[in-house]
VMD Tcl script that draws the C-alpha trace (Angstrom):
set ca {
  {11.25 28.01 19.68}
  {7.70 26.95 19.38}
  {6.33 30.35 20.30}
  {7.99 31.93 17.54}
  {6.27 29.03 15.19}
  {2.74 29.10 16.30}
  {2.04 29.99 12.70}
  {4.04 27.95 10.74}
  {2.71 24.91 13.17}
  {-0.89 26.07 12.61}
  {-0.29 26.07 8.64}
  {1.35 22.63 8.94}
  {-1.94 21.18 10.91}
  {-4.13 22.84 8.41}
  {-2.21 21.53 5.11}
  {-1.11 24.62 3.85}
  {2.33 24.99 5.04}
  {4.37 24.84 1.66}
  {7.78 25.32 3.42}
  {7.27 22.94 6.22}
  {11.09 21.96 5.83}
  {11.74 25.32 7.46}
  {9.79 24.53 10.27}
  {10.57 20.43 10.88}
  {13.68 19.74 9.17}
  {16.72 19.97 12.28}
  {18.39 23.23 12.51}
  {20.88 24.95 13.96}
  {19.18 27.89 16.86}
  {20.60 30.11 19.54}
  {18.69 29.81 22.58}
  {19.41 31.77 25.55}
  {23.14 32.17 24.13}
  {23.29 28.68 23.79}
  {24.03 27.06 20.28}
  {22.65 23.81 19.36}
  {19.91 22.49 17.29}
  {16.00 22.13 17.14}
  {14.31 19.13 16.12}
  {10.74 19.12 15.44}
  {8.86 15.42 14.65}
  {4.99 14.79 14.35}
  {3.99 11.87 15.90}
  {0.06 12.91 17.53}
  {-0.09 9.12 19.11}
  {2.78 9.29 20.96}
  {3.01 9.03 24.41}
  {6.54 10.41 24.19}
  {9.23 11.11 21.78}
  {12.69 11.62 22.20}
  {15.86 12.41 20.07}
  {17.99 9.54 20.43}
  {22.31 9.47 18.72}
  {25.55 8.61 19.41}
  {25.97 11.73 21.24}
  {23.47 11.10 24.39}
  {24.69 6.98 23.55}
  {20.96 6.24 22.04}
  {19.52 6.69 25.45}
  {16.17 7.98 25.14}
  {15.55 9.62 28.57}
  {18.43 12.37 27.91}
  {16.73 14.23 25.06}
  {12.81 14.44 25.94}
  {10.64 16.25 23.63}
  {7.61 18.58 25.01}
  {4.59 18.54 23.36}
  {3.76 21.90 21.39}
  {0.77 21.58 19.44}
  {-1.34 18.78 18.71}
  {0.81 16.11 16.84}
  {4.14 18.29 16.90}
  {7.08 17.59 19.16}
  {10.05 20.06 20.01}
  {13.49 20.01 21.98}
  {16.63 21.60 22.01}
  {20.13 20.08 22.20}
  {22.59 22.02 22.55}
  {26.75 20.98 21.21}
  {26.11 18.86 18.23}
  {27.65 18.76 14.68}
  {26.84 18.14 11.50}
  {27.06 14.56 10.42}
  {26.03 13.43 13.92}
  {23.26 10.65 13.35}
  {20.45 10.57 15.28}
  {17.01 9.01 15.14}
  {13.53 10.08 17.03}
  {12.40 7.21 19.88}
  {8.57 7.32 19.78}
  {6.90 5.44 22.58}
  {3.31 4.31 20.82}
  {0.35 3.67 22.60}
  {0.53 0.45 23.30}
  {4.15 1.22 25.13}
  {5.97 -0.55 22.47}
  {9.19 2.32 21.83}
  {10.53 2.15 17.66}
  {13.50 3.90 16.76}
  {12.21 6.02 13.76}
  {14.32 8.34 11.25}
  {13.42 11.53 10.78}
  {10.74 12.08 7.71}
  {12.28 15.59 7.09}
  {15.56 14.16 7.25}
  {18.29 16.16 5.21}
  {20.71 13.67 4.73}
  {21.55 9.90 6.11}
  {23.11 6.61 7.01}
  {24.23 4.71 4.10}
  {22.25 1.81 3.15}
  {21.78 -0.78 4.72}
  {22.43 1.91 8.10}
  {18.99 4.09 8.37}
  {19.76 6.96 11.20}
  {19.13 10.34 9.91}
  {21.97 12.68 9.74}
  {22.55 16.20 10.98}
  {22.92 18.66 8.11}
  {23.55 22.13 6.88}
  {24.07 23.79 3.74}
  {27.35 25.19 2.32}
  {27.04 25.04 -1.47}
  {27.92 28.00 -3.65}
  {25.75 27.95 -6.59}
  {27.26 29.07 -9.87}
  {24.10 28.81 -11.95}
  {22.99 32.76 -11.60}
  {22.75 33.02 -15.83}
  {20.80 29.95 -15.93}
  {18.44 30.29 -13.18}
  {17.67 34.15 -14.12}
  {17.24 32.63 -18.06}
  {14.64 29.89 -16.37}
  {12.50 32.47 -15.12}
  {11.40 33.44 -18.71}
  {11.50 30.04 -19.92}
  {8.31 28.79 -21.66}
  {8.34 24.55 -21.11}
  {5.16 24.26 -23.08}
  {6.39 25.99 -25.85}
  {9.90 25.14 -26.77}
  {11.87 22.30 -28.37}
  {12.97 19.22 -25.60}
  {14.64 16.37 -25.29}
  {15.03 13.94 -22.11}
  {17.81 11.56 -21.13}
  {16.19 9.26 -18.56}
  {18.86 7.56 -16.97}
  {19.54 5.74 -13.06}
  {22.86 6.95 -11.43}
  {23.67 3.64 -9.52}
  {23.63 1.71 -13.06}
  {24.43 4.27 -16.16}
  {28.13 3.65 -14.89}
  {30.84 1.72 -12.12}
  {34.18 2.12 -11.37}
  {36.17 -1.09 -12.22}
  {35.54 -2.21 -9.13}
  {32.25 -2.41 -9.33}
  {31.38 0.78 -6.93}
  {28.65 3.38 -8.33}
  {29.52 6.85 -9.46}
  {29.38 9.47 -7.09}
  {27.37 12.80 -7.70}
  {30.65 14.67 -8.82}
  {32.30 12.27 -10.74}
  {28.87 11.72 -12.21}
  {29.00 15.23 -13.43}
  {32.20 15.17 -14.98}
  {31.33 11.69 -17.02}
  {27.73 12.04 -18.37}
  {27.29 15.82 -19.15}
  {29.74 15.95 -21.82}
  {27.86 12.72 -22.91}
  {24.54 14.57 -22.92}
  {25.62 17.38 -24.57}
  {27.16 15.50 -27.48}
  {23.89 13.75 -28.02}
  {21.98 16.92 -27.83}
  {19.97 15.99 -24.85}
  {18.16 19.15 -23.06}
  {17.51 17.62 -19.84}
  {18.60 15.14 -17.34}
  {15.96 12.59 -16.15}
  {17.24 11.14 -12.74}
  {15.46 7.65 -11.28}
  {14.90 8.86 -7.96}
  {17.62 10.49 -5.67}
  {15.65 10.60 -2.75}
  {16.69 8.04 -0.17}
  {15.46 4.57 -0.23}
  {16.51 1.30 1.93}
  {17.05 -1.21 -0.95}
  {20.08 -1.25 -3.20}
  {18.70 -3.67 -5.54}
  {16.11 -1.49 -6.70}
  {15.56 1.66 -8.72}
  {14.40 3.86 -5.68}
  {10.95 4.20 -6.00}
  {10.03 2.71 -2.50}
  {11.33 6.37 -0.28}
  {11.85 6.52 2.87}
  {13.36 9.71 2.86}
  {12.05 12.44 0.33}
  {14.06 15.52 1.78}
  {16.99 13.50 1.23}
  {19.43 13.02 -1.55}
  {20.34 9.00 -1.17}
  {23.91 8.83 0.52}
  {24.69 6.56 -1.98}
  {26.65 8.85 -4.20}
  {27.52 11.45 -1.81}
  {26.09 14.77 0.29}
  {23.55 16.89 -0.44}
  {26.09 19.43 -1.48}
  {27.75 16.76 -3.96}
  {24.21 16.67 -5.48}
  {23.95 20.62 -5.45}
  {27.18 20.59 -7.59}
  {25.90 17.85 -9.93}
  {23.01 20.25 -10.64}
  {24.88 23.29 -10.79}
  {27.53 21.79 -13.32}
  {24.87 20.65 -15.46}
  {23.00 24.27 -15.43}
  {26.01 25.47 -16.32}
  {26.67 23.39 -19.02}
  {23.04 24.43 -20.21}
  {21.44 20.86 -18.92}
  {18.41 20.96 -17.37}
  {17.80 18.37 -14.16}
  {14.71 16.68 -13.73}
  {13.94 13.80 -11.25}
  {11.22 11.59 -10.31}
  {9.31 12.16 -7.36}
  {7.19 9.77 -5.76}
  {4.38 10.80 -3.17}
  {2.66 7.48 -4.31}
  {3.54 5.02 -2.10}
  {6.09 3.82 0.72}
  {7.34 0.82 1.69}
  {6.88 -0.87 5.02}
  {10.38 -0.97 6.60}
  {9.78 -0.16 10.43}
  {12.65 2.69 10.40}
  {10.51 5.26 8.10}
  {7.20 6.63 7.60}
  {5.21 3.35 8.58}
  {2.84 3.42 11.58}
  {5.38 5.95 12.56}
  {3.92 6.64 15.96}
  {1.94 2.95 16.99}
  {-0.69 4.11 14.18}
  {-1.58 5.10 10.57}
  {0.09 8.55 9.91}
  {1.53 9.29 6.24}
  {-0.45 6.46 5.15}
  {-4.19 5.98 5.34}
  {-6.12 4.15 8.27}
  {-8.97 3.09 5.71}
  {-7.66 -0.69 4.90}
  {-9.19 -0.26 1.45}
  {-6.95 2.86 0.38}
  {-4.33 1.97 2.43}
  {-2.35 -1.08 1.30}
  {-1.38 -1.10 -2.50}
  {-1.83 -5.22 -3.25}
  {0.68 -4.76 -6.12}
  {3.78 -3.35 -4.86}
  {3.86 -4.87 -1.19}
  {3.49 -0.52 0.37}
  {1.21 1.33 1.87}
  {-0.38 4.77 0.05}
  {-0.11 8.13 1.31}
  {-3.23 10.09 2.65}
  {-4.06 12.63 0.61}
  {-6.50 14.13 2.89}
  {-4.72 14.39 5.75}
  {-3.90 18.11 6.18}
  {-0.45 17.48 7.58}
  {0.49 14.84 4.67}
  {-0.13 17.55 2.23}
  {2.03 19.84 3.67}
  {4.33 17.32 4.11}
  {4.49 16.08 0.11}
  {3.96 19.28 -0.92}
  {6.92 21.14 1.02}
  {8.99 18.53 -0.34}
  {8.64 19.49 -3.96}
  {8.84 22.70 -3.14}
  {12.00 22.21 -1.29}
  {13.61 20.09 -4.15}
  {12.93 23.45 -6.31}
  {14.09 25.88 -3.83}
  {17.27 24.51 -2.60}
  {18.80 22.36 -5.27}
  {17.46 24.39 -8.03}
  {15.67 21.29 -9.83}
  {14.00 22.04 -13.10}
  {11.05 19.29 -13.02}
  {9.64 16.64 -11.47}
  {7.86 13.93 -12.80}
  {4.86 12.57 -10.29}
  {5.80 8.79 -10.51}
  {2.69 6.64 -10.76}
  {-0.10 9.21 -10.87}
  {-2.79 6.64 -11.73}
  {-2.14 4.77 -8.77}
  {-3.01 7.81 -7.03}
  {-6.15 8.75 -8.52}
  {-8.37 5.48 -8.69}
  {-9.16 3.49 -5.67}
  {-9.10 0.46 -7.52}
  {-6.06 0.35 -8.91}
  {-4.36 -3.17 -8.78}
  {-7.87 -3.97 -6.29}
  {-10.18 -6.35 -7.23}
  {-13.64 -5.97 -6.84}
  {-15.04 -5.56 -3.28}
  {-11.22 -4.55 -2.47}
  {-12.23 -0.70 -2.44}
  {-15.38 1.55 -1.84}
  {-16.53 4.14 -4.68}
  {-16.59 8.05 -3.47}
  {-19.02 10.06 -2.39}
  {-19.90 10.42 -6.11}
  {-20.33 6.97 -6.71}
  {-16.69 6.72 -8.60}
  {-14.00 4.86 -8.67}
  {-11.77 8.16 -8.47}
  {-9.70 8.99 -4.91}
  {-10.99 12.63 -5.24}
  {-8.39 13.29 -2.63}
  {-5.71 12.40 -4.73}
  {-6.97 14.59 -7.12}
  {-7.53 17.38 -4.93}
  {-3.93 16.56 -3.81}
  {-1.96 16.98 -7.08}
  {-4.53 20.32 -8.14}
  {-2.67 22.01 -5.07}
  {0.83 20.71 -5.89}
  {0.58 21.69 -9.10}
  {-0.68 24.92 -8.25}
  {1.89 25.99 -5.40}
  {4.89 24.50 -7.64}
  {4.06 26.21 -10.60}
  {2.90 29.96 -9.32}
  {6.32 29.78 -6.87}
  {8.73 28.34 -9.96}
  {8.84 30.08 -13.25}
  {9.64 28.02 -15.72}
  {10.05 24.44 -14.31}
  {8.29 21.42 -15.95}
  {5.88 19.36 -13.71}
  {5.38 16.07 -15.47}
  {2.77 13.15 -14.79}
  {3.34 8.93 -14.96}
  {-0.41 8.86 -16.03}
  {-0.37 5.40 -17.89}
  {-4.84 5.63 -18.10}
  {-6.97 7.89 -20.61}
  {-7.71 9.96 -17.35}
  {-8.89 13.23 -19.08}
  {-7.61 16.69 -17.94}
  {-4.09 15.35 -16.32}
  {-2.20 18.24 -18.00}
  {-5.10 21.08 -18.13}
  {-4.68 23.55 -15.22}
  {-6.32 23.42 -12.06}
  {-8.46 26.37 -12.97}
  {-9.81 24.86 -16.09}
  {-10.58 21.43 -13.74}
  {-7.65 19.56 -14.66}
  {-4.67 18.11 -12.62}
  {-2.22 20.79 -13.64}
}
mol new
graphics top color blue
foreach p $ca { graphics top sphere $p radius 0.5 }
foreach p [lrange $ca 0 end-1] q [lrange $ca 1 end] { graphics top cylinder $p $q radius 0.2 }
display resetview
């Protein structure tokens, strides 16, 4: 368990961890010839944590987690399943105890139900010939053309009821390739709480929403549209997240994902609260989920969804609303610091994949490389 992690846990703390999902995302272990499942949560305020489901009847004194580094959590459970739901009870310092999902969730609850879900992977990929094409793919230098389009509205049963993953596959790809479209463009897929909306408020960014199925229905959207000679690209947003009390928010009693500093920390605009970029554990965090998103549903792109809220403090702030940098700027240079590593880590570990910006300023270098002093 944790002594076989020490590393992976140390490269988490220190930001670097690009596969984080390997270490905090629930899994199924062996321990001591027992089988059950890890869970791992980070929640350094906590005075305790627990893993809380239907299957200890959501009482958190059955499931304690030990403390195994400075912020991480572990326990073992042993006779679960996948699809069981589960959440993580984190007792904050003031003793108040919230019933949080898991941020490296894999799958969930249905909207408006939030519990996380148990999950494993089953999918056989059929998209060998395109992936091993993709490799020698140059983006930059060859002819595209993007169909942007939102799952829960391009479509409905009569009814009324949204498309599914696999039924969306068999309806819009022949559509797409008629019109000569290259890629797909999804809205975001990763799970949100509000059905109204178009996604971009996440509460769960390992997640495909449950919306429209499993995370293997959304491996054989992907794989049916390589083979069909689509490309998939979806937005991503490590911008912002909303408030609910279920997700990232104050997830232990105190400011985690998001930053303590009042004047980064709320966006006026939007009603959310921003991510800290210069938390070393954040990083990992946003930056194993892209990475993850490449890795195990073979994604071709992702476009960083409002890049210029990221990179000036005082965006949507009026003035005395924010405090310039160290420099004297109104630039978050930890923002930018932020996206120079994504872009970097994405981009040397995918060959071929397209990493797209929402940059709606003049900001000057959003597409040069890192090494030449751009975003990437």
């Amino acid at each position: 368990m944790a002594e076989d992690n020490q590393y992976p846990i140390f490269l988490f703390h220190e930001g670097t961890n690009h596969e984080a999902y390997d270490l905090m995302c629930p899994a199924r272990h062996t321990v001591d010839s027992i089988d059950g499942w890890i869970f791992r949560a980070w929640a350094p305020n906590a005075r305790s944590v627990s893993v809380v489901g239907d299957f200890n009847k959501w009482d958190r004194s059955k499931n304690l987690m030990r403390k195994v580094s400075e912020g991480v959590w572990e326990c073992f459970i042993p006779e679960l399943k996948i699809f069981d739901i589960y959440k993580y009870s984190v007792e904050q310092s003031s003793g108040k105890i919230v019933n949080k999902a898991d941020p490296f969730a894999l799958h969930t609850e249905t909207a408006p139900d939030n519990a996380s879900k148990l999950y494993e992977f089953n999918y056989e990929w059929n998209d060998a010939a395109w992936m091993d094409k993709r490799a020698d793919y140059a983006p930059y230098n060859s002819p595209i053309n993007i169909y942007e389009m939102h799952i829960g509205s391009w479509k409905r049963y009569a009814d009324g009821n949204c498309y599914g993953y696999r039924k969306l596959a068999d309806e819009l790809i022949p559509y797409v390739k008629k019109m000569h479209y290259t890629h797909i463009e999804l809205m975001p897929v990763t799970e949100y709480p509000f059905d109204g909306s178009w996604g971009y408020q996440v509460t769960g960014i390992y997640a495909p929403t449950s919306r429209f199925g499993t995370p293997d229905d959304f491996m054989y959207f992907v794989d049916k549209c390589h083979q069909a000679g689509i490309g998939v690209i979806f937005d991503w947003v490590a911008s912002h997240f909303p408030k609910d009390e279920f997700g990232l928010y104050q997830f232990d009693g105190a400011p985690l994902f998001e930053y303590n500093d009042i004047t980064k920390r709320e966006h006026p605009e939007w009603g959310t609260v921003v991510f800290d970029y210069g938390r070393n554990e954040v990083r990992s965090f946003l930056i194993s989920s892209a990475m993850f998103w490449f890795k195990r549903y073979h994604i071709d792109g992702i476009r960083v969804d409002a890049v210029a809220s990221m990179i000036y403090l005082d965006y949507a702030r009026k003035q005395g609303e924010w405090i310039p940098n160290v420099k004297g700027g109104n630039h978050n240079l930890e923002a930018i610091d932020f996206l120079r590593e994504l872009n970097s880590a994405v981009l040397t570990n995918n060959k071929g994949v397209l990493m797209i910006a929402e940059e709606s300023t003049s900001f000057q270098g959003v597409t040069k490389p890192p090494y030449e002093g751009g975003l990437g």
